[in-house]
C-alpha positions in Angstrom: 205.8 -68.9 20.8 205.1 -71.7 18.1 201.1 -71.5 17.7 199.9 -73.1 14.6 197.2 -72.2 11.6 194.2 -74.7 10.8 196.8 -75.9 8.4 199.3 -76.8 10.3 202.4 -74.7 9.9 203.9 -72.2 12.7 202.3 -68.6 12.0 206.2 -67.6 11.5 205.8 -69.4 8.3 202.9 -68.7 7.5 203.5 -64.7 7.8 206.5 -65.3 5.5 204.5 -67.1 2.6 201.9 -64.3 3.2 204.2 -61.4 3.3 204.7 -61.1 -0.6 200.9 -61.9 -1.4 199.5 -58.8 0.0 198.1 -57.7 3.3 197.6 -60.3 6.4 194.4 -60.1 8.2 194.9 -60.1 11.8 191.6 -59.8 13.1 188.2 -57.6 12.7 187.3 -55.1 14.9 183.7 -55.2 16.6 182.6 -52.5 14.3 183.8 -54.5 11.3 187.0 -53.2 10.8 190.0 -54.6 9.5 193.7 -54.9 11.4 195.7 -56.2 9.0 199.6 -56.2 8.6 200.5 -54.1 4.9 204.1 -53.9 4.2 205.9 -53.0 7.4 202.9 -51.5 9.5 199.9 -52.8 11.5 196.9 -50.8 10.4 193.7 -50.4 10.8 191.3 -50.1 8.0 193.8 -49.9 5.7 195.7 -46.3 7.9 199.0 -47.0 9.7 198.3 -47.6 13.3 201.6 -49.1 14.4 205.1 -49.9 13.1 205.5 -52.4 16.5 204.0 -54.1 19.1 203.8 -53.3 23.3 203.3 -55.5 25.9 200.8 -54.5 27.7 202.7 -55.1 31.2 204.9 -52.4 29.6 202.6 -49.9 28.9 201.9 -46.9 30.5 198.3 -47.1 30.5 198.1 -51.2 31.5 195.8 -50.7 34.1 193.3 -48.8 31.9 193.9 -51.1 29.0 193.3 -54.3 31.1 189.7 -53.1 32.6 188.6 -52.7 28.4 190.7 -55.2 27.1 191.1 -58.3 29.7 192.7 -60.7 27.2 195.0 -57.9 25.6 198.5 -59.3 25.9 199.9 -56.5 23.4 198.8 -52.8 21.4 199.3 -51.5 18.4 199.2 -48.1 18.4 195.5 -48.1 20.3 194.8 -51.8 19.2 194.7 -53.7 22.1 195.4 -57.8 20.5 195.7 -61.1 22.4 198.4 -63.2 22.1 197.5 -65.1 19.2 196.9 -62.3 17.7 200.2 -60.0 18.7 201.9 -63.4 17.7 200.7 -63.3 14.2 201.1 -59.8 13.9 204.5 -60.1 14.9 205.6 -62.8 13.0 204.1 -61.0 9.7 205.6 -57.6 10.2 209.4 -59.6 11.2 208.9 -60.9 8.0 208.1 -58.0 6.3 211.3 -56.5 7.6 213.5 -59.7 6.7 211.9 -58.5 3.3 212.9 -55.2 3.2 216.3 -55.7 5.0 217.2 -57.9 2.1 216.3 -55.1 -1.1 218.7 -52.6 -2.5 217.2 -49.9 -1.3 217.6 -51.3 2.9 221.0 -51.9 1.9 221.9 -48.4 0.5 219.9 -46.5 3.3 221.9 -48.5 6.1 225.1 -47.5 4.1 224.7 -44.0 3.7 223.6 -43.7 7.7 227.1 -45.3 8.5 228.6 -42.9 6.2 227.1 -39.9 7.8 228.0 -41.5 11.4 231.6 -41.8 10.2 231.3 -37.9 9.0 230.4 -36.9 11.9 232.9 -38.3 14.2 235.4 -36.7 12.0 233.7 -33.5 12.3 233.2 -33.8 16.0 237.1 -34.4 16.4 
Protein backbone atom coordinates (compact mmCIF):
# COMPACT_ATOMS: atom_id res chain seq x y z
CA UNK A 1 0.00 0.00 0.00
CA UNK A 2 1.90 3.25 -1.37
CA UNK A 3 -0.13 6.19 0.49
CA UNK A 4 1.74 9.38 0.49
CA UNK A 5 2.60 12.36 3.30
CA UNK A 6 1.58 16.08 2.57
CA UNK A 7 5.10 16.07 1.20
CA UNK A 8 4.95 13.81 -1.23
CA UNK A 9 7.07 10.77 -0.51
CA UNK A 10 5.56 7.06 0.26
CA UNK A 11 5.19 6.75 4.18
CA UNK A 12 7.86 3.77 3.64
CA UNK A 13 10.30 6.47 3.12
CA UNK A 14 9.28 8.64 5.20
CA UNK A 15 9.35 6.06 8.36
CA UNK A 16 12.94 5.27 7.25
CA UNK A 17 14.18 9.03 7.37
CA UNK A 18 12.15 9.26 10.66
CA UNK A 19 13.47 6.09 12.18
CA UNK A 20 16.94 7.51 13.35
CA UNK A 21 15.36 11.04 14.50
CA UNK A 22 13.41 9.75 17.29
CA UNK A 23 9.86 8.64 17.85
CA UNK A 24 7.07 8.68 14.97
CA UNK A 25 3.74 10.00 15.91
CA UNK A 26 1.16 7.92 14.63
CA UNK A 27 -1.83 9.48 15.91
CA UNK A 28 -3.49 10.99 19.31
CA UNK A 29 -5.82 9.28 21.16
CA UNK A 30 -9.26 11.07 22.06
CA UNK A 31 -8.01 11.60 25.52
CA UNK A 32 -4.80 13.22 24.20
CA UNK A 33 -2.56 10.57 24.11
CA UNK A 34 0.22 9.82 22.06
CA UNK A 35 0.74 6.39 19.82
CA UNK A 36 3.83 6.74 18.56
CA UNK A 37 6.43 4.22 17.10
CA UNK A 38 9.97 4.31 19.62
CA UNK A 39 12.55 2.00 18.52
CA UNK A 40 10.97 -1.33 17.59
CA UNK A 41 7.56 -0.99 19.49
CA UNK A 42 4.18 0.81 19.04
CA UNK A 43 3.34 2.52 22.34
CA UNK A 44 1.27 4.39 23.85
CA UNK A 45 2.17 7.34 25.86
CA UNK A 46 5.50 6.60 25.75
CA UNK A 47 4.68 2.41 27.43
CA UNK A 48 5.16 -0.55 25.00
CA UNK A 49 1.74 -1.51 23.68
CA UNK A 50 2.75 -3.66 20.75
CA UNK A 51 5.82 -5.17 19.00
CA UNK A 52 3.26 -5.86 15.72
CA UNK A 53 0.31 -5.19 14.02
CA UNK A 54 -3.24 -7.55 13.63
CA UNK A 55 -5.66 -7.38 11.23
CA UNK A 56 -8.60 -6.94 12.56
CA UNK A 57 -10.34 -9.71 10.24
CA UNK A 58 -7.80 -11.92 12.19
CA UNK A 59 -8.49 -11.12 15.45
CA UNK A 60 -10.31 -12.89 17.89
CA UNK A 61 -12.38 -10.25 19.21
CA UNK A 62 -13.22 -8.54 15.46
CA UNK A 63 -16.69 -8.47 16.05
CA UNK A 64 -16.31 -6.50 19.38
CA UNK A 65 -13.58 -4.37 17.95
CA UNK A 66 -15.72 -3.37 14.76
CA UNK A 67 -18.91 -2.17 16.92
CA UNK A 68 -16.16 0.51 18.88
CA UNK A 69 -13.83 0.85 16.25
CA UNK A 70 -15.80 0.85 12.65
CA UNK A 71 -12.78 2.07 10.62
CA UNK A 72 -10.15 -0.15 12.56
CA UNK A 73 -8.41 -2.03 9.89
CA UNK A 74 -5.53 -3.18 12.48
CA UNK A 75 -4.52 -3.29 16.66
CA UNK A 76 -1.81 -2.83 18.44
CA UNK A 77 -1.90 -4.44 21.38
CA UNK A 78 -5.61 -2.72 22.42
CA UNK A 79 -5.09 0.20 19.76
CA UNK A 80 -7.50 -0.21 17.34
CA UNK A 81 -5.71 2.05 13.95
CA UNK A 82 -7.07 2.54 10.45
CA UNK A 83 -5.27 1.84 7.64
CA UNK A 84 -3.47 4.86 7.09
CA UNK A 85 -2.58 4.64 10.20
CA UNK A 86 -1.53 0.63 10.55
CA UNK A 87 0.26 1.64 7.24
CA UNK A 88 2.54 4.15 8.86
CA UNK A 89 2.91 2.24 11.84
CA UNK A 90 4.07 -0.49 9.84
CA UNK A 91 6.28 1.03 7.66
CA UNK A 92 8.09 2.78 10.77
CA UNK A 93 8.52 -0.18 12.93
CA UNK A 94 9.91 -2.37 9.35
CA UNK A 95 12.25 0.22 9.35
CA UNK A 96 13.14 0.13 12.75
CA UNK A 97 13.94 -3.52 12.34
CA UNK A 98 15.93 -3.08 8.88
CA UNK A 99 17.86 -0.86 11.63
CA UNK A 100 18.41 -3.15 14.11
CA UNK A 101 18.91 -6.21 11.76
CA UNK A 102 21.79 -4.29 10.34
CA UNK A 103 23.87 -3.48 14.05
CA UNK A 104 26.42 -5.75 15.65
CA UNK A 105 24.53 -6.62 18.23
CA UNK A 106 21.41 -8.29 15.65
CA UNK A 107 24.12 -9.89 14.01
CA UNK A 108 25.80 -11.58 17.12
CA UNK A 109 22.31 -12.48 18.75
CA UNK A 110 21.22 -14.30 15.41
CA UNK A 111 24.64 -16.06 15.55
CA UNK A 112 24.74 -17.36 18.86
CA UNK A 113 20.84 -18.65 18.44
CA UNK A 114 22.16 -20.84 15.40
CA UNK A 115 24.88 -21.92 17.55
CA UNK A 116 22.69 -23.15 20.29
CA UNK A 117 20.30 -24.79 17.50
CA UNK A 118 23.30 -26.59 16.07
CA UNK A 119 24.17 -27.71 20.00
CA UNK A 120 21.19 -29.00 20.34
CA UNK A 121 20.81 -31.20 17.50
CA UNK A 122 24.01 -32.70 18.43
CA UNK A 123 22.79 -33.29 21.81
CA UNK A 124 19.49 -34.55 20.78
CA UNK A 125 21.36 -37.25 18.56
Amino acid sequence: MNVMTNQGETIESAATRDAAEGPILIRLTHDGRRVEVIGRDLCLDGRREADALVAVRGHPNRRAIWQTAPDATHMAGRIPLTAHEAARAQAALDAARAAHEATPFAVAERMRHAADQILRLRIDE
